[in-house]
C-alpha positions as CSV (number, residue, x, y, z in Angstrom):
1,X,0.0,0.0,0.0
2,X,1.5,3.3,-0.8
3,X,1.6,6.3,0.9
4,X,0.7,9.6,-0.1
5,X,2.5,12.5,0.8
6,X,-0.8,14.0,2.2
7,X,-0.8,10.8,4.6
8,X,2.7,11.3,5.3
9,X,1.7,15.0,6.5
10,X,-0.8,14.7,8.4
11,X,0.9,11.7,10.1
12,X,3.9,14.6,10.4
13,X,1.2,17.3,11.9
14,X,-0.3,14.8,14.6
15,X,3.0,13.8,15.5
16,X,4.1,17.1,16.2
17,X,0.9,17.8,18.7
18,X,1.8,14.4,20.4
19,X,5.7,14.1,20.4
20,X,6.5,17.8,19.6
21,X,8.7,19.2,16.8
22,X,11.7,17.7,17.4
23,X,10.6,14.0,18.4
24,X,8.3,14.3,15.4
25,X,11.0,15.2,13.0
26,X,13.1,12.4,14.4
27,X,10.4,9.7,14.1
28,X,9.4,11.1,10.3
29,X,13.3,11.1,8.7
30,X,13.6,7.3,10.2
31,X,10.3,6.0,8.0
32,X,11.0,5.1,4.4
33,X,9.9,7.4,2.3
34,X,9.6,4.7,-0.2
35,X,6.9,2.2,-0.3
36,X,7.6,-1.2,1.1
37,X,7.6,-3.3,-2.4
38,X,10.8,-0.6,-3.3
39,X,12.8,-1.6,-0.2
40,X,15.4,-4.0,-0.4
41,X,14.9,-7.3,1.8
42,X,17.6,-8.9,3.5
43,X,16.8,-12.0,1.0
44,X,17.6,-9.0,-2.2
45,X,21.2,-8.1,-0.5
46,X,21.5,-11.8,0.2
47,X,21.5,-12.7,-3.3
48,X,23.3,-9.0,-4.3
49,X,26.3,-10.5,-1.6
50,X,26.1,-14.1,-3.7
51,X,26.7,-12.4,-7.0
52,X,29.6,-10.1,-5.3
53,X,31.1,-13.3,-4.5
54,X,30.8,-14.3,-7.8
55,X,32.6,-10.9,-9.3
56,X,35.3,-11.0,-6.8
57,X,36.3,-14.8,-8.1
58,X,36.1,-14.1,-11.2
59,X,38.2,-11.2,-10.9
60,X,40.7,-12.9,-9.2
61,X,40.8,-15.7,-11.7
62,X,41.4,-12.8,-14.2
63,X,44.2,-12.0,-11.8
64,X,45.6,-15.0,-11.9
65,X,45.7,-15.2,-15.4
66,X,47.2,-11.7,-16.1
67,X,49.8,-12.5,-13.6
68,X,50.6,-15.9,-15.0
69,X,50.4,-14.0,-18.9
70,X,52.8,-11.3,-17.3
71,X,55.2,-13.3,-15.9
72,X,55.8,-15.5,-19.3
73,X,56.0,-12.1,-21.1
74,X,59.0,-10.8,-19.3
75,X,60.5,-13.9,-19.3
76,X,60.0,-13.9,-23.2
77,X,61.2,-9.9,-23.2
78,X,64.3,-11.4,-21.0
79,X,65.7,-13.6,-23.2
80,X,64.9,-11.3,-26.4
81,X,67.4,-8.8,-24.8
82,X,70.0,-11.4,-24.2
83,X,70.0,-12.1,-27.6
84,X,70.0,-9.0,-28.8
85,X,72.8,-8.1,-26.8
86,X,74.7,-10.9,-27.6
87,X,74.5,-10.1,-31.1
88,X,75.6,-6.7,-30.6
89,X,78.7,-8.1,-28.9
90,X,79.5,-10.0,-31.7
91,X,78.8,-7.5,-34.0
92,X,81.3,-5.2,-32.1
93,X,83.8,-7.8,-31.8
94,X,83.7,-8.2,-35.4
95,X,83.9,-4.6,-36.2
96,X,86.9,-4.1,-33.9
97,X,88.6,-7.0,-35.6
98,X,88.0,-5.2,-39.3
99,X,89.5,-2.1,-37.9
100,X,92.6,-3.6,-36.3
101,X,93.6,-5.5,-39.1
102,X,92.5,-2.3,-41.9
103,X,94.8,-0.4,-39.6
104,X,97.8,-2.7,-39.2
105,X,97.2,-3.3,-43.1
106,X,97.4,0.4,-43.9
107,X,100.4,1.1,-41.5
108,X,102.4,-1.7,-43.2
109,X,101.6,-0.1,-46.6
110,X,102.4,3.2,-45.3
111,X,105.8,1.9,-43.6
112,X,106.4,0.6,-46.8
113,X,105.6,3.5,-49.5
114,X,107.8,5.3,-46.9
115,X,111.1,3.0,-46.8
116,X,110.5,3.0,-50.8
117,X,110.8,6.7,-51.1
118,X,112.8,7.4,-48.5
């Protein structure tokens, strides 16, 4: 059955000859202003908890699975940069073998155009 607001202030006006202003106004803010068939039962925040429940394991299996994704990932990244850096060694190796030996080639040349002309 719902209420009108009319109800509701005459129920306000004879509480406030009974109780008095402030009793009244204390007694009126602690009714629902709703009508019972809107108010939630503890059987609605029951079920409402259940499916919570539900959310919070499911986001914690998502968790889980980021985690798990995450961790294989940077292992992946990991090794990629060993390789990488690996072959940058080599490549450096390499490079500072070419320019040793263009060096030491173009020294003997020079020692030699030298002793030729000299």
């Amino acid at each position: 059955m719902a209420t009108s607001q009319a109800a509701r202030h005459a129920l306000y006006a004879r509480l406030e000859q009974v109780l008095g202003d402030e009793h009244a106004d204390t007694l009126m803010t602690s009714l629902p202003m709703e009508t019972a068939d809107r108010l939630a039962t503890k059987e609605d925040i029951g079920r409402l908890e259940d499916r919570m429940i539900g959310l919070e394991s499911r986001f914690d299996r998502l968790e889980e699975r980021m985690e798990a994704r995450f961790t294989e990932f940077a292992a992946e990244f990991r090794s990629e940069v060993r390789e990488m850096r690996k072959a940058q060694q080599d490549q450096f190796r390499t490079y500072t073998i070419t320019m040793v030996g263009s060096m030491t080639a173009l020294a003997a040349i020079f020692s030699v155009v030298v002793g030729v002309l000299g």
